[in-house]
C-alpha positions as CSV (number, residue, x, y, z in Angstrom):
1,X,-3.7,36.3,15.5
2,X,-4.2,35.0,11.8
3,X,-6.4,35.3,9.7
4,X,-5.6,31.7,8.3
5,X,-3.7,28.5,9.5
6,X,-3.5,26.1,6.6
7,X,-2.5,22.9,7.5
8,X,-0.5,20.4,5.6
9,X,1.7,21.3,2.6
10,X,0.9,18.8,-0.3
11,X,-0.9,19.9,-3.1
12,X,-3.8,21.3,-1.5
13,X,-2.4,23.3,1.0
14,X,0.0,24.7,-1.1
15,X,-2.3,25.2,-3.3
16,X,-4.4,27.1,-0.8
17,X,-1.1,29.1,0.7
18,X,-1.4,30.4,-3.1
19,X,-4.7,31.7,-2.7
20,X,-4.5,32.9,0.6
21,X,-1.7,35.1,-0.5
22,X,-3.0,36.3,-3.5
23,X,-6.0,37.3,-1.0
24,X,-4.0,39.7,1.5
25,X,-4.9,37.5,4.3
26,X,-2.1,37.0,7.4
27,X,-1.7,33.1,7.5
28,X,0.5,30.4,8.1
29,X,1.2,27.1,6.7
30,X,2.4,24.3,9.3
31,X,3.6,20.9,7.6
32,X,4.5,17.6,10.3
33,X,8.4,17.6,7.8
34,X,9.0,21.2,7.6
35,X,8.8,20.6,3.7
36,X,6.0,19.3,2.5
37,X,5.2,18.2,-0.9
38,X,2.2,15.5,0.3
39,X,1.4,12.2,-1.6
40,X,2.6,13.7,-4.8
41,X,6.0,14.2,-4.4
42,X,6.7,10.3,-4.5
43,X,4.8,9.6,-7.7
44,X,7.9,8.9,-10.8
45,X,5.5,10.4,-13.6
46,X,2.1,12.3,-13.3
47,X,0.3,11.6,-16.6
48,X,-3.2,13.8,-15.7
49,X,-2.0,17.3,-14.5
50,X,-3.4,19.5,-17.0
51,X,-0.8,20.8,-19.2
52,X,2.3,19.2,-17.0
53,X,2.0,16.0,-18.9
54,X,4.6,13.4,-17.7
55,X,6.2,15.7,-15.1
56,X,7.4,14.2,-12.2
57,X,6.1,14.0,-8.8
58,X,8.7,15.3,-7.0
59,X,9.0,18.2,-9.2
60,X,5.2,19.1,-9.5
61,X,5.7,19.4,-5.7
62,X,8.9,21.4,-5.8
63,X,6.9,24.1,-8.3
64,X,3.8,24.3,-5.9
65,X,6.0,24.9,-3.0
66,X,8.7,27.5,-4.6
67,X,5.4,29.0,-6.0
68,X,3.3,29.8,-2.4
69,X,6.7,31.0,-1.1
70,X,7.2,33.5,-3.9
71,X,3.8,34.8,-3.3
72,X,4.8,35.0,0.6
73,X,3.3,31.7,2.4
74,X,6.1,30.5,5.1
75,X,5.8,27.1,5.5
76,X,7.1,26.0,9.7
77,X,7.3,22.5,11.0
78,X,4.6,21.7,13.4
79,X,3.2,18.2,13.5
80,X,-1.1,18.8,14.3
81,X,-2.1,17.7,18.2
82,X,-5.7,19.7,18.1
83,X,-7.8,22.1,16.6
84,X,-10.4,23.9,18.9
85,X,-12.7,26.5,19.3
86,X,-12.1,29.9,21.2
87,X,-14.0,33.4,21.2
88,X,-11.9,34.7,18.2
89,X,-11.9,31.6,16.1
90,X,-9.3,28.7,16.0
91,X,-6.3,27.6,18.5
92,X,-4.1,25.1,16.8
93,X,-1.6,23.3,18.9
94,X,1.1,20.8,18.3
95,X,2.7,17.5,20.2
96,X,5.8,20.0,21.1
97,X,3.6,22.2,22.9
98,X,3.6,25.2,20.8
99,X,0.0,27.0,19.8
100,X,-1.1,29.6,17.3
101,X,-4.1,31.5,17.1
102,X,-6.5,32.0,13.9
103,X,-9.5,33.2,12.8
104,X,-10.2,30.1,10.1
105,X,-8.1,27.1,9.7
106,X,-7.7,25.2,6.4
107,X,-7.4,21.8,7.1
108,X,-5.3,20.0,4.2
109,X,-3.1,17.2,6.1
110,X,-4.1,14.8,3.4
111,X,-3.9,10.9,3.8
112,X,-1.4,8.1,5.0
113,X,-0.9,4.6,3.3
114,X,-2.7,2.2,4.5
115,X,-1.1,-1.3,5.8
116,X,-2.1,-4.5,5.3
117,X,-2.5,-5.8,8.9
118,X,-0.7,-9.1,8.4
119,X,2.3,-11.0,10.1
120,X,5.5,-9.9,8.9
121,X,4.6,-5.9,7.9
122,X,7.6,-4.7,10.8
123,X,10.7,-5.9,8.6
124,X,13.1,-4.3,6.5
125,X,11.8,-4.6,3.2
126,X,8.4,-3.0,3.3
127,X,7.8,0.3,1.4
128,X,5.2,2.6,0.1
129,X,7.1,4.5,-2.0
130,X,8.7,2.7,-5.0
131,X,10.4,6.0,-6.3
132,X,12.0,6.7,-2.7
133,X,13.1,2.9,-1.8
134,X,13.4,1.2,-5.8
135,X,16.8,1.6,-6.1
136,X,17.7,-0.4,-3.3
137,X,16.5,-3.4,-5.1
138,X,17.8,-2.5,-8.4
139,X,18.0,-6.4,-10.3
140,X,16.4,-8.0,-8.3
141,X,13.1,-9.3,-7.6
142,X,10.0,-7.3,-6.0
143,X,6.0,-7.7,-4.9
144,X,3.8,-4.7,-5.4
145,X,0.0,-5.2,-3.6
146,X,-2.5,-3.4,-5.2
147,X,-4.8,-2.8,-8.2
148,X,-5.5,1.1,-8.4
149,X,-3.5,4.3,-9.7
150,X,-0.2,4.3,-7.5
151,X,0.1,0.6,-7.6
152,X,0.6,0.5,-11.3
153,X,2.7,3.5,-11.4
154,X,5.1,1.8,-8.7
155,X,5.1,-1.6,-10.7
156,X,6.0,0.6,-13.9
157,X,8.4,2.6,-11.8
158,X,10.2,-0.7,-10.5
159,X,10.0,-2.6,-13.5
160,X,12.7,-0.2,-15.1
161,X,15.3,-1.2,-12.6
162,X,14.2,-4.8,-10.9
163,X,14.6,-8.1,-12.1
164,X,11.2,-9.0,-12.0
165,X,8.1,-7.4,-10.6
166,X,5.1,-9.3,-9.2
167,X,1.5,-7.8,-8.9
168,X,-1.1,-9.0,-6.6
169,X,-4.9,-7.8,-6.9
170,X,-7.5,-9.1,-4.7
171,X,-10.0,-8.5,-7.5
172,X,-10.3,-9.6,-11.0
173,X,-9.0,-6.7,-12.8
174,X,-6.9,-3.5,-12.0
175,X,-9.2,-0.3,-11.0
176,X,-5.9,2.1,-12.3
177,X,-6.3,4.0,-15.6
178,X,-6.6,1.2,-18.4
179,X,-3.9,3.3,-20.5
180,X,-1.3,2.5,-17.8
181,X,-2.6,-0.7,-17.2
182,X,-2.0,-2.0,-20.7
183,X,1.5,-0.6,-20.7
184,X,2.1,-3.0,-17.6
185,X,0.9,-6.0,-19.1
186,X,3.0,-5.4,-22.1
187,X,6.4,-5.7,-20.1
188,X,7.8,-8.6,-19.9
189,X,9.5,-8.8,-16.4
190,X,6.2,-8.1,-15.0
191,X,4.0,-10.9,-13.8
192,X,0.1,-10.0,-12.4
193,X,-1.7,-12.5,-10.1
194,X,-5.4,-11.2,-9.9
195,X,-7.7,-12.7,-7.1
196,X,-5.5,-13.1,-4.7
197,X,-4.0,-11.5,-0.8
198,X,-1.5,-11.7,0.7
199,X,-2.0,-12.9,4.1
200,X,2.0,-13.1,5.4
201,X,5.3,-11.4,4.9
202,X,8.5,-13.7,5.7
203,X,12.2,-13.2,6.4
204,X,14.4,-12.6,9.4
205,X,16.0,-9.5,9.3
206,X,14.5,-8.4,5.6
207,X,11.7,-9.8,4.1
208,X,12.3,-12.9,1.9
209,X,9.1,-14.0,1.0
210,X,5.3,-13.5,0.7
211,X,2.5,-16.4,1.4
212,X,-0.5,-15.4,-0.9
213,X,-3.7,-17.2,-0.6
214,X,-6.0,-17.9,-3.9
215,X,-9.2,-19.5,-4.1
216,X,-8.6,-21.2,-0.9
217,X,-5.1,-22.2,-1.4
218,X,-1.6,-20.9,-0.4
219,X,1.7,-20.3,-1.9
220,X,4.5,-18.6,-1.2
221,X,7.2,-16.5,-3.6
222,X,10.4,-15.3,-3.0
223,X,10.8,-11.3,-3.0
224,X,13.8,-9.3,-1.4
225,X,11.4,-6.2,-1.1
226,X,7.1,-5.4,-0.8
227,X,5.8,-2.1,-2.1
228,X,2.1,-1.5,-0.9
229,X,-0.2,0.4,-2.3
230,X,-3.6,-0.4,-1.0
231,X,-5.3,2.9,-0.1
232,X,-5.2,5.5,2.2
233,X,-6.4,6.7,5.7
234,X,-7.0,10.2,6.2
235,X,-4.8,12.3,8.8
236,X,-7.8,14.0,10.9
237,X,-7.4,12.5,14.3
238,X,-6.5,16.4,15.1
239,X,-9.7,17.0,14.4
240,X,-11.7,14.8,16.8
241,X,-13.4,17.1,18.5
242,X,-14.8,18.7,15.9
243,X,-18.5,17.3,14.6
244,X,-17.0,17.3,10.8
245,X,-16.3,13.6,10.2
246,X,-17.2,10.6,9.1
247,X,-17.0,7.5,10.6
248,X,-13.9,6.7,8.5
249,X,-12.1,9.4,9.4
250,X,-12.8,12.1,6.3
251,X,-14.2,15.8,6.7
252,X,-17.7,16.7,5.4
253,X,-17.0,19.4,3.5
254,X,-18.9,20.7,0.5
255,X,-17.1,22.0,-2.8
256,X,-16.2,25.3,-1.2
257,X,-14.9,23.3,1.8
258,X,-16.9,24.9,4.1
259,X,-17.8,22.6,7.0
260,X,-20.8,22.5,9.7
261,X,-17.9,24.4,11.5
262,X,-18.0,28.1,10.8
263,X,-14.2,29.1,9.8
264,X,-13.4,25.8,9.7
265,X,-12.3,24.6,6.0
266,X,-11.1,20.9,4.3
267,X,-9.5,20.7,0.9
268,X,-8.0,17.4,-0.6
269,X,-7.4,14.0,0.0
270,X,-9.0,14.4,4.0
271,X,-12.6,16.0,2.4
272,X,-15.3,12.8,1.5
273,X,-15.3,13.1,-2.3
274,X,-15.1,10.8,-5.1
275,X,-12.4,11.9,-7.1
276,X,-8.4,11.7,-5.4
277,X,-6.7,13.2,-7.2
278,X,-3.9,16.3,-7.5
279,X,-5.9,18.6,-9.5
280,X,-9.0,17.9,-7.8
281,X,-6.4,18.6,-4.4
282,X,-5.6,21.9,-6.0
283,X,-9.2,23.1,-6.9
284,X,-10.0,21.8,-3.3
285,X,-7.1,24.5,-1.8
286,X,-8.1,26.9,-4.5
287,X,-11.4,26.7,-3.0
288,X,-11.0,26.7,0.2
289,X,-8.9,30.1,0.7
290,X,-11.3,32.1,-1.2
291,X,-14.2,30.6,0.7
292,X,-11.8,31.7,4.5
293,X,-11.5,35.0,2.9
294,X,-14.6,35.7,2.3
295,X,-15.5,34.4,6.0
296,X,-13.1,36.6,7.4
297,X,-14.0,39.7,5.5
298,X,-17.6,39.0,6.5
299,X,-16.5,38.3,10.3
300,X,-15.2,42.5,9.7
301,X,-18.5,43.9,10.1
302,X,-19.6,44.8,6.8
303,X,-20.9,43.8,3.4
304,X,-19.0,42.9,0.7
305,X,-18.2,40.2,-1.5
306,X,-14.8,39.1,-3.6
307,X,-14.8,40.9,-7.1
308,X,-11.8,39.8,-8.3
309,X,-8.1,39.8,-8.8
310,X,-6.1,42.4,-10.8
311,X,-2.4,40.5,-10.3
312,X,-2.0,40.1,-7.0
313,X,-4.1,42.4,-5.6
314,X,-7.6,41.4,-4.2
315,X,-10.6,43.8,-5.2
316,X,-13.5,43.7,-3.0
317,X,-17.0,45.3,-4.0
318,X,-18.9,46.9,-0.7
319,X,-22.7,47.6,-0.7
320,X,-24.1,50.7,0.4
321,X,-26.3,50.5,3.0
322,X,-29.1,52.4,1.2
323,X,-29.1,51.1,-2.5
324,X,-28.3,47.4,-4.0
325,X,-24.8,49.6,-5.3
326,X,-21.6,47.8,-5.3
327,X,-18.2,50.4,-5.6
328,X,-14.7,49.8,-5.3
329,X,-13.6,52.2,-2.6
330,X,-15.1,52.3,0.9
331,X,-15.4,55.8,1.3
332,X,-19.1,56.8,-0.6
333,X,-21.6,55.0,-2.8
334,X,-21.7,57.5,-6.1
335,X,-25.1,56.8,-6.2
336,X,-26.4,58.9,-3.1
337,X,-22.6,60.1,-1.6
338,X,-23.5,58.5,1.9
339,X,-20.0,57.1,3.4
340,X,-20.2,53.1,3.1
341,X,-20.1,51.4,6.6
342,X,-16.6,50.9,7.2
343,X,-14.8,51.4,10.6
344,X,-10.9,52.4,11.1
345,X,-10.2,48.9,12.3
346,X,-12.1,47.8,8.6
347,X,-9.7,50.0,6.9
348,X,-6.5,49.0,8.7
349,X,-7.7,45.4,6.8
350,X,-8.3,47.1,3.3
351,X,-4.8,48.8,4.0
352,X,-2.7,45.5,4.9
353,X,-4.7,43.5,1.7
354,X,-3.5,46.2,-0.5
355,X,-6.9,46.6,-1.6
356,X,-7.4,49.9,-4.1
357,X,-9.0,52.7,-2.4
């Protein structure tokens, strides 16, 4: 059994793999493509990683990834079919059958994009992912739907390489950050129609046009390819079962990412919050970990809490059962010499989270 299953390796599973590491627990990381990377990874620039300024997505991604499995994490394909309770904990199984065993579970399988539920969305020619599918339309001439943070940075993305980009907001004004926003109104091949949806996509084969509809009215523009970027759905129908959602599909989690679920943790863009972001993903993970450690240490039988970290070893501080004391080793509080509460199956644990006797 594990102490942890983390699922989903974006940022906030990595993240958490980190953590987990760092805190001597046995876990594994199970990611639907084996790889991993999440939401990230197809971002061209990220702007607002502290100290990582301009770095791209792919390569933020790589560094989490390289990073957990320096510290040990082992990252296996397994695409989530159900999380459930047992006596011991957790039993995670996936659509091919297989199951694992855990005492907590991190869940981190972040979000999907959403579609836009109109005619036409089946064709060739329909992307999320202007940095994965942009160079197929290099010169010529593109739609991106959407007003908020990845639709901007697609349009900028695309507008290096295509002829000419078209934006389409439903609302009045972009919700993205305004310092991106005013470099895409400054290019030229870039043209933003606010106010507007589109309620069709055209073509035979590949799309060939779009039919917007404005104030009432329609009209329809050529395009040889659609990027959309209008939101996300979380990836929790694993977690059905469970009382931890919300009627739209995220985990009630608080900033710990404990649920009402005991060993049962969210981190990222599946926990209701209202901030989306990477860092706030990797806080969420950071988070997370320390708060299943802690559960599982408690879970051992005795009384202790997380001091610290001294490189990569965790310190945990045990209280003697006679005296408010806190010491470092297991074996007697200095205070009184009476041996601390700690069975041989406890110290097997201290032993394999090469904690300092």
């Amino acid at each position: 059994m594990y102490d942890a299953i983390i699922l989903g390796a974006g940022t906030a599973g990595l993240t958490a793999a980190i953590y987990a590491a760092r805190a001597g627990l046995r876990f594994l990381v199970l990611e639907q493509d084996g790889w991993g990377g999440g939401q990230i990874s197809a971002a061209s620039q990220v702007q607002n990683y502290p100290g990582l300024p301009g770095i791209s997505g792919a390569q933020l991604a790589e560094n989490l990834r390289q990073h957990a499995i320096d510290m040990g994490a082992r990252i296996q394909y397994g695409e989530i079919n159900a999380v459930t309770q047992n006596r011991n904990g957790f039993t995670v199984s996936t659509i091919d059958g297989d199951t694992f065993d855990a005492k907590t579970v991190i869940a981190a399988t972040g979000a999907s994009p959403k579609l836009l539920g109109v005619p036409g969305e089946d064709i060739a020619g329909v992307s999320f992912c202007a940095i994965c599918d942009g160079a197929f339309y290099a010169g010529k001439d593109v739609l991106v739907v959407g007003g908020g943070d990845a639709a901007v940075e697609n349009a900028l993305y695309l507008s290096s390489i295509c002829r000419q980009v078209t934006v389409v907001i439903r609302r009045d004004s972009f919700r993205a950050a305004m310092s991106r926003v005013e470099k895409l109104k400054k290019l030229s091949n870039v043209q933003i129609i606010t106010n507007s949806i589109v309620t069709e996509l055209r073509g035979n084969e590949k799309v060939s046009s779009a039919i917007l509809r404005t104030d009432g009215s329609t009209f329809e523009i050529a395009v040889d390819a659609v990027f959309l970027s209008v939101g996300t759905s979380p990836n929790t129908s694993y977690l059905a079962s469970l009382p931890v959602l919300t009627s739209d599909g995220y985990v009630l989690a608080d900033e710990t990412g404990k649920t009402r679920v005991s060993g049962l943790f969210a981190a990222g863009d599946i926990r209701s919050k209202a901030l989306y972001q990477a860092i706030t993903a990797a806080a969420d993970g950071a988070n997370a970990a320390t708060s299943a450690a802690a559960y599982v240490l408690e879970q051992s039988g005795y009384d202790c809490y997380v001091a610290g970290f001294q490189g990569s070893k965790l310190f945990v501080d045990f209280r003697c059962a006679y005296h408010n004391y806190f010491t470092q080793t297991w074996k007697a509080c200095v205070r009184c010499d009476i041996p601390m509460a700690c069975s041989p199956s406890q110290r097997e644990i201290l032993s394999q989270s090469s904690l300092e006797n």
